[in-house]
N, C-alpha and C positions, 0 to 999 in steps of 0.2 A: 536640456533634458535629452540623451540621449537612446534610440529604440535600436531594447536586444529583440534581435529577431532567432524565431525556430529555425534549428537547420533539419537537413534531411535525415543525419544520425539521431539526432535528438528524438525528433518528431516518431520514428522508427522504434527508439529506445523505447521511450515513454507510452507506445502507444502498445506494444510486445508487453512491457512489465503490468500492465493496467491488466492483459486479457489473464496473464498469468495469474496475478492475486484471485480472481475471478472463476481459473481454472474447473475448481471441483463445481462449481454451477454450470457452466456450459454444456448444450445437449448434447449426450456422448453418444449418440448416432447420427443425428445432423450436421455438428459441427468437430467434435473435436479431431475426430479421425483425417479429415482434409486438414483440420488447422495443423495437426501435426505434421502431415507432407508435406504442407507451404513452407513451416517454418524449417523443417528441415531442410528443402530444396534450397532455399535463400539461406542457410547456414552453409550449405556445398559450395551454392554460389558466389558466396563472399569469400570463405575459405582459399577460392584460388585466386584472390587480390590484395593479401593479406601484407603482402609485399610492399608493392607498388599497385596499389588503387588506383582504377580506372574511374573517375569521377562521374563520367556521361553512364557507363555501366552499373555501378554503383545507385544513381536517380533511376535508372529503368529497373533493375530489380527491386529497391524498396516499391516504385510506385505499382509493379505490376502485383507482389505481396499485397499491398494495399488492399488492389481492387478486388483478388480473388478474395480476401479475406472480408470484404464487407456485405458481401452475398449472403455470406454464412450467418443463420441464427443465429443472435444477442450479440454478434459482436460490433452492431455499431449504436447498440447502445451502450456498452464497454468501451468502445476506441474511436466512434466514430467523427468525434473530430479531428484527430492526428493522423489517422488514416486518410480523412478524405482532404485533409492539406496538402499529402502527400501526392495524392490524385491528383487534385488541381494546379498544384504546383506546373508553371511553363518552364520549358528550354530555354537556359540563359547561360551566358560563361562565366566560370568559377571567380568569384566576387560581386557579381551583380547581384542585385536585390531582387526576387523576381513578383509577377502580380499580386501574389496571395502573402506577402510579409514574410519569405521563408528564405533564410541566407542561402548563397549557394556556394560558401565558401569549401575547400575540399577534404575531404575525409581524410584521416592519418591512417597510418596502417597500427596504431597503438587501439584508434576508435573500431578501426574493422575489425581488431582482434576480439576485442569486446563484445563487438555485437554478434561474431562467432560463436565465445561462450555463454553468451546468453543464450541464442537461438539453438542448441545444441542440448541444454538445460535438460537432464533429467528426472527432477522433481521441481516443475515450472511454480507452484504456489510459493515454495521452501529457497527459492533463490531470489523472487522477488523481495518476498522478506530479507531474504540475508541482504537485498540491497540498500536497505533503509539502518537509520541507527535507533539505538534505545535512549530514552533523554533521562542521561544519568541522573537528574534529580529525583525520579520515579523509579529507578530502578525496584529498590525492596516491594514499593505496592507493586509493580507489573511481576516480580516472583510470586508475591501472592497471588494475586490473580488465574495468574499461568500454570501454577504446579499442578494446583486441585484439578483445574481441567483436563489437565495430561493423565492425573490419576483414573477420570474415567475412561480414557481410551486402552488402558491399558490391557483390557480383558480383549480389544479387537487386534493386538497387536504381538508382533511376533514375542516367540518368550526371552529373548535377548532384550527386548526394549526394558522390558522392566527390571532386570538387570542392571541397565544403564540408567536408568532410573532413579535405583536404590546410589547406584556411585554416583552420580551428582550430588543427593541430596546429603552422603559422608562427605565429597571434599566440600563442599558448601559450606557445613558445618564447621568442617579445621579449620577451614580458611577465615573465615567469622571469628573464630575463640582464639586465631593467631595475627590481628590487625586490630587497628584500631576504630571507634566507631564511627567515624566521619570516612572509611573508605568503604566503598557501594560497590569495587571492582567485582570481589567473586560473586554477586547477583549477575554482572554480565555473562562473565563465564559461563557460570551454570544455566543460563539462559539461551547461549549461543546453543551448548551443549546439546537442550531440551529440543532445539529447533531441529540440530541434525539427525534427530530421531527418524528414521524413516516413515513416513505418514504424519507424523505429527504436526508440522507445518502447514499441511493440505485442511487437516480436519480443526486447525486452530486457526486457520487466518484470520479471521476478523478481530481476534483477539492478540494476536501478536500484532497486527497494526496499530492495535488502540493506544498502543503503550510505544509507538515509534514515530519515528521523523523521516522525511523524504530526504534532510539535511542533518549534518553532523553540529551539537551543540558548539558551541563558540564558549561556553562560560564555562567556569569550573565551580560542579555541585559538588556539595558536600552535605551528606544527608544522614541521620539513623532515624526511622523512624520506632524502630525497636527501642530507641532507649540505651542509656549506659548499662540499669540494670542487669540488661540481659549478658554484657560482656565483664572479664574479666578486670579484674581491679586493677591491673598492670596496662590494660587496653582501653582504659577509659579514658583516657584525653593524650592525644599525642604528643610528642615530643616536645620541648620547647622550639627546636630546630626546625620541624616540619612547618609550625606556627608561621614562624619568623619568613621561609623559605618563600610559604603561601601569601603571605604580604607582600614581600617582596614583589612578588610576579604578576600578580591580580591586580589591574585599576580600582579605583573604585566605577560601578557601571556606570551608564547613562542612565538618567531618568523612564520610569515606564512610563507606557500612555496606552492608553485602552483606544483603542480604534475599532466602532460596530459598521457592520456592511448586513445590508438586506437583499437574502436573498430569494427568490422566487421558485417556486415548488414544480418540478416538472415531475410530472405522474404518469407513467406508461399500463396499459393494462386494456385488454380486449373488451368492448364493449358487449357483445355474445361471448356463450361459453358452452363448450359439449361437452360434455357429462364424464367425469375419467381423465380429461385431458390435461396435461401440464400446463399454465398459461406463465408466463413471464412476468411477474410487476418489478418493473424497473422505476426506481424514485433516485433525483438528485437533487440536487441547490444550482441554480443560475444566474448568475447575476443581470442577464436581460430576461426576458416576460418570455418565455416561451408561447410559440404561435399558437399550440394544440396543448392541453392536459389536461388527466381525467381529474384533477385536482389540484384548484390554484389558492395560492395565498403567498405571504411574508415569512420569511426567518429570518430573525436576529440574531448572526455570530459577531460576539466579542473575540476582537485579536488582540496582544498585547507585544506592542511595537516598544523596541528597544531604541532611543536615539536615531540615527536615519538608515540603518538596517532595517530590512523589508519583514513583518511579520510571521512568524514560523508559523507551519499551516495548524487546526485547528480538529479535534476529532467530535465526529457526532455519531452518537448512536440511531439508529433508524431503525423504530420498532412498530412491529405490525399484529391488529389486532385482528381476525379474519376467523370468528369460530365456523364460518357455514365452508372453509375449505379446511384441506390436509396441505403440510409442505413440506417438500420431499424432504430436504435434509432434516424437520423437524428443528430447523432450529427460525426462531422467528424476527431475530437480529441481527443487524448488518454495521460493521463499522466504517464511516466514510472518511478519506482524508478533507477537507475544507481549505483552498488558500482564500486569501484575500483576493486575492485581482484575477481570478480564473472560476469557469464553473468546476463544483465538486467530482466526486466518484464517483460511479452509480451503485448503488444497491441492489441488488437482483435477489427476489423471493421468486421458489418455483414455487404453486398453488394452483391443485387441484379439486374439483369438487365435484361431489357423489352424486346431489342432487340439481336440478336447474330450477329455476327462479331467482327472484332480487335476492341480491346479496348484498351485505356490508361489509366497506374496510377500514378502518380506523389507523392510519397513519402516526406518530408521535415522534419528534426529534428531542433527543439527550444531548446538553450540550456537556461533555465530560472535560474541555479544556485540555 
């Protein structure tokens, strides 16, 4: 059995994309204004090695981004384990393995370009997204899902969006009543479409997550949940040829197998509370016992493992029941990615309250699959 270890890029990547998804929560006078300078200084900084990467340069600026970024409000309960790898990571030469399990094999200038345009990122929620894929089998439910909601932003959003809007929802349309019903392409499109709205990715993420993958599908869906009904008599069953093509190319799979993992409830939340004030409740899944939390127990997620390919990760909804506070964004769900062999996302509800005294929170996990 051999151990992939995190590298510096990696650890760097994943831990920038995580604060991004997270973006419109974070305090926008505590933190984001410095988070923004770090990551742009360390986007300049990388920029002039985009060439020929200096290796030892490269370890000092992600770890020194690291450190100043863990200072900063919520973000290490958002990043703070890839971050503080980063920190602890020792000085070793390019190929050694170093204390903390973290490769120190050397950057390409294709990875430094990369982390360039990420770091550089002008709508940080709407890019992390665009980093992940949609699992073509879901497509049509994830347009449902997605449209209505875009429908209510519409009134806060410039008058071109809606606009843009209306023309997805016409080529949407052609493109359906000119394919056949087993092809789910133009729900991408027009989904990609929805994302590049300006704002719309920021005030939808948790909902655009719920319907994606951190990994691109390996299998070929083919899906209507609409029904033939709804399509044309000429577009109701494809080709003999496309049949035949699709046989062709497609194994038959591996066997499925349901594999559960239990995981452990880590609960963040101020035990006092002044009156007015934003508090944080940060909830994940862990797979060790967490030392400290304001609430412990078990979750059981089923993953469903394909042959000796590693489980795709799993979503949960995280909902909170809280009448004696307000929460800022008004919205009172979080969607978490889940792998198998790693702890979860975190969830971040801002919640404040009017008056003091005992309060109740009621916690609840959705397992949506």
């Amino acid at each position: 059995m051999s151990l992939k270890l995190d590298t510096y890029d990696g650890l760097l990547e994943r831990a920038v994309l995580a604060l991004y998804l997270q973006w419109p929560y974070l305090p926008r006078r505590a933190t984001l204004p410095t988070l923004e300078t770090l990551r742009k200084s360390l986007a300049a900084e990388l920029a002039g090695m985009t060439d020929s990467p200096d290796h030892a340069r490269f370890q000092t600026a992600a770890r020194d981004f690291a450190g100043a970024a863990l200072v900063l409000p919520g973000v290490r309960a958002i990043a703070g384990a890839d971050l503080g790898k980063l920190i602890a990571a020792a000085e070793s030469r390019p190929g050694v393995r170093t204390a903390v399990l973290i490769s120190n094999a050397a950057v390409t200038p294709e990875r430094v370009r990369d982390l360039v345009t990420m770091l550089e990122a002008d709508d940080p929620p709407a890019f992390a997204i665009r980093r992940r894929f949609y699992r073509s089998s879901m497509l049509p439910q994830a347009w449902d899902d997605i449209r209505p909601a875009v429908e209510t932003l519409l009134d806060r959003l410039p008058a071109d969006a809606r606009t843009e809007v209306e023309s997805i929802d016409r080529d949407l349309q052609s493109a359906l009543d000119n394919t056949t019903r087993f092809d789910v392409r133009p729900y991408e499109a027009a989904l990609l479409r929805l994302e590049a709205i300006p704002g719309v990715a920021a005030a939808l993420a948790d909902r655009f997550v719920r319907w994606k993958s951190v990994e691109k599908e390996k299998t070929l869906a083919v899906a209507n949940p609409r029904g033939s009904e709804s399509m044309p008599e000429s577009a109701a069953a494809p080709p003999m040829v496309e049949l035949v093509a699709a046989d062709a190319l497609v194994a038959p799979p591996p066997e499925m197998e349901t594999v559960e993992v239990n995981f452990h409830t880590d609960v963040k939340f101020p035990a006092r509370l002044q009156r007015n004030k934003v508090e944080w409740l940060v909830v994940r899944l862990r797979l060790e016992e967490p030392a400290e939390t304001m609430a412990s127990g078990l979750v059981a997620v089923e993953f469903t493992q394909q042959g000796n390919e590693p489980p795709p990760p799993e979503y949960l909804t995280v909902r909170v029941l809280a009448s004696d506070f307000d929460e800022e964004t008004r919205v009172w769900e979080r969607t978490i990615t889940v792998h198998h062999d790693r702890d979860s996302d975190p969830a971040v509800f801002l919640l404040k309250a009017a008056e003091l005294g005992k309060k109740r929170i009621t916690i609840d996990f959705e397992h949506k699959g």
